[in-house]
N, C-alpha and C positions, 0 to 999 in steps of 0.2 A: 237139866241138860249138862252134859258133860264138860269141862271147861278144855279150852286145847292146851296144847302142852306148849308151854314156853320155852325160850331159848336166847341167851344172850345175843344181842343185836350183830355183833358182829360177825359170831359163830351163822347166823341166821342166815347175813349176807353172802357171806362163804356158800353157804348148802345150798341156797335158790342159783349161784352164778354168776352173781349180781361183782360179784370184785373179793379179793384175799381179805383174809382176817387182818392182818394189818392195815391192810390199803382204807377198810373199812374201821379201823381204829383211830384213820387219820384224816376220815369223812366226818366223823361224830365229834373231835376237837376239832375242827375246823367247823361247828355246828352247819353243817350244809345239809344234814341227816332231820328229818321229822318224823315223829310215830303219835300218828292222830292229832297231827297238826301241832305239837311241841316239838323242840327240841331237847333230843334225850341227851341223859346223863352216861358218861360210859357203864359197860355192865346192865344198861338197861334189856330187861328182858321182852322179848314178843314172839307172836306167832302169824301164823298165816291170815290170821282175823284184824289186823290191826293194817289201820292204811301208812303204809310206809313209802317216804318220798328221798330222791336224792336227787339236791338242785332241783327240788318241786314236781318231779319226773317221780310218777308211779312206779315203784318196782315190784314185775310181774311174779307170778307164781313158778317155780322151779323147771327148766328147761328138760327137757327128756332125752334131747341127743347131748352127748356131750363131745367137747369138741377139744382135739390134742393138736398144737401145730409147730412145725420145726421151721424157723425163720433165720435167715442169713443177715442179722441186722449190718445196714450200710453206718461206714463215721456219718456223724452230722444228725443222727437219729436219736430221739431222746425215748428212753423205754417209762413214759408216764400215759394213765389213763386219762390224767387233767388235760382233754381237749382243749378248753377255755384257756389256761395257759401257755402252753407249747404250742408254736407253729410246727413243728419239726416231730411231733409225737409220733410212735409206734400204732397207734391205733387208726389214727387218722391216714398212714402211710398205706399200712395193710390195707385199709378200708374190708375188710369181713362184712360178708352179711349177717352175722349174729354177734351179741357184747361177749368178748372174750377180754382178757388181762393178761398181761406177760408175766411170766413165773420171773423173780429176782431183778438184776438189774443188769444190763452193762453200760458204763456211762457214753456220753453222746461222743467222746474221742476214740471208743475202740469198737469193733467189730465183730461178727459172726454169730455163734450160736445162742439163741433165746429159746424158749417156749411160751406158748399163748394157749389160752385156757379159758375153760370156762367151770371147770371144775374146781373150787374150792379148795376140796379136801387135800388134792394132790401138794398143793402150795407149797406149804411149808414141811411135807413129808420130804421135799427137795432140799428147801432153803436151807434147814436148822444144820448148824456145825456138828450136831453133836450127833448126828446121822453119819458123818463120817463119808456125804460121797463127793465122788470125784467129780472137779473141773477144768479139763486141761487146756492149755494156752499157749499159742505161739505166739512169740516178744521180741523184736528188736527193739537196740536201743542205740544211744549216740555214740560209743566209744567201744573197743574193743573189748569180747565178754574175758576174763581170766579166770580161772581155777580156784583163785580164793573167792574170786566174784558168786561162782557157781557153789559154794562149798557152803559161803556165808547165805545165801538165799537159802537153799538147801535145809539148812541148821537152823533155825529164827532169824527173826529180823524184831527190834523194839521197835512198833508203833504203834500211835493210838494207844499209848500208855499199856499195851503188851507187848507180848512176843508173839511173834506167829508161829504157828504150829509148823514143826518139823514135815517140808514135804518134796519130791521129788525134783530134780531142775537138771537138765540136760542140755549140751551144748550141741547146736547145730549148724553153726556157721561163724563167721569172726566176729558178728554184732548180734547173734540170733540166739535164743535158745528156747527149749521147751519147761514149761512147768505145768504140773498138778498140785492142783490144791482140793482140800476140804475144809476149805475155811471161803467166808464172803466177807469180811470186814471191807468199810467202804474205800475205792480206790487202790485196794492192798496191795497188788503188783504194782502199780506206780510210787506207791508210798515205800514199799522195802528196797527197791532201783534209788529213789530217791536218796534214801538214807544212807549208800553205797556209793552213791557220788554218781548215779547213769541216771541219762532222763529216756522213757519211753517213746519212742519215734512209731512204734507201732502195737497194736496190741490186737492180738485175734482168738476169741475161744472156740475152738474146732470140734471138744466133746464136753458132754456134758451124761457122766455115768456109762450108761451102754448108746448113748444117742451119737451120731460121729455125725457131722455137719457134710452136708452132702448133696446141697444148692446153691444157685448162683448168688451172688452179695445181690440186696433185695426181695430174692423169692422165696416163696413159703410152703409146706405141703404140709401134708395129715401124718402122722404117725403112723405105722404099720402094727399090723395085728403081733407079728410076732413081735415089732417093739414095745409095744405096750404089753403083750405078756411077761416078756423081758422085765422089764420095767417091773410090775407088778411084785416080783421077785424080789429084786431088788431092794423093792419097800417094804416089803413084807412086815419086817422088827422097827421099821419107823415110826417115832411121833409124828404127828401130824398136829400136834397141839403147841401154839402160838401166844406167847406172855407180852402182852405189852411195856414194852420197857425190857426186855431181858432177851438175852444172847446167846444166853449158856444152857437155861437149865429145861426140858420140855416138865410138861406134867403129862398123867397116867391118863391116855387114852381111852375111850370106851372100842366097839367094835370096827375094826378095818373094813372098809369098802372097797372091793376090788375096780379097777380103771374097766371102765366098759368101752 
């Protein structure tokens, strides 16, 4: 009999739905993860044959709709799948009839656009810097924006022992202004404000690539056929491959999956 084909545990979890390659990098150190009733090593491989549990919960076989959602995250909301710790979680908010995962983060002080997922593969075709896409954000802050203010964002900023990537910043009112970025380093807008001498009074990301935010704070919908063809496009030349511990560099993908 033929044996099935393996596949690192993570990568695994990813392709059935079950939560991101990361998310699930940080199930398996946090041993919460079983396959046939041990707890596995990271980089452990499996297949469909092997009973795999997470928090003792059976995870079923691979989902066939797959499900795209644009969500208007409110402050006070924290974007973790960990029900057990967060009162205040994105999952338990939503409440979905099916396990979906929010693509990236925004922390529980700022607002607007997420994605929820139940696809895997998309994840990190989003997430990775080195994709190069867009997340644009509307920012007040406590004191009045200036020219050098906007110039110095604009140009880098040292934090988290770099520099932040060269990216767009536009003034749109005496405390307001807009930026894109292609970078998620954690906190980044509040930490380059920071460094500049502004503290963030408000923070809201309105797009996210070709997605523009376009429900009320709380509500959620499906993605559009032409957005996700859209979309498709746009990831076309992306990794979609995830290193544990790394930030920068992806590795050589096997065959792209188009978003169905």
């Amino acid at each position: 009999m033929e044996e099935p084909i393996k596949t690192r545990i993570n990568k695994y979890l990813s392709e059935v739905g079950f939560c991101s390659r990361r998310e699930a990098d940080k199930l398996i150190d946090a041993g919460r993860i079983t396959v046939n009733g041990s707890v596995p090593e990271m980089g452990t491989k499996v297949s469909a044959a092997d009973e795999i549990r997470v928090n003792g919960k059976l995870v079923g076989e691979k989902q066939d709709a797959p499900v795209y959602l644009i969500f208007n995250k409110p402050v006070g909301i924290v974007c973790t799948t960990d029900t057990r710790v967060e009162k205040d979680n994105i999952i338990d908010y939503i409440n979905y009839p099916t396990r979906i995962f929010p693509i990236g983060r925004l922390d529980k002080a700022s607002e607007g656009l997420i994605f929820l997922t139940n696809d895997g593969d998309i994840v990190n075709k989003i997430l990775r810097a080195r994709n190069n896409h867009d997340k644009e954000y509307i920012v007040e802050v406590d004191k009045p924006v200036t020219a050098s203010f906007v110039n110095s964002m604009a140009g880098g900023v040292p934090i988290l022992d770099t520099i932040t990537r060269k990216c767009e910043v536009t003034q749109l009112g005496k405390n307001r202004f807009k930026i894109i970025l292609t970078q998620g380093l954690n906190r980044q807008i509040r930490r380059m404000c920071e460094h500049l001498g502004y503290n963030v009074t408000r923070l809201k990301r309105v797009r996210i690539m070709n997605i523009h935010l376009d429900v009320g704070v709380g509500k959620y919908r499906e993605f559009t056929k032409t957005e996700l063809s859209d979309l498709n496009e746009l990831l076309i030349n992306s990794s979609k491959e995830y290193i544990a511990g790394d930030g920068t560099t992806p590795k050589p993908s096997g065959p792209r999956r188009r978003i169905q």
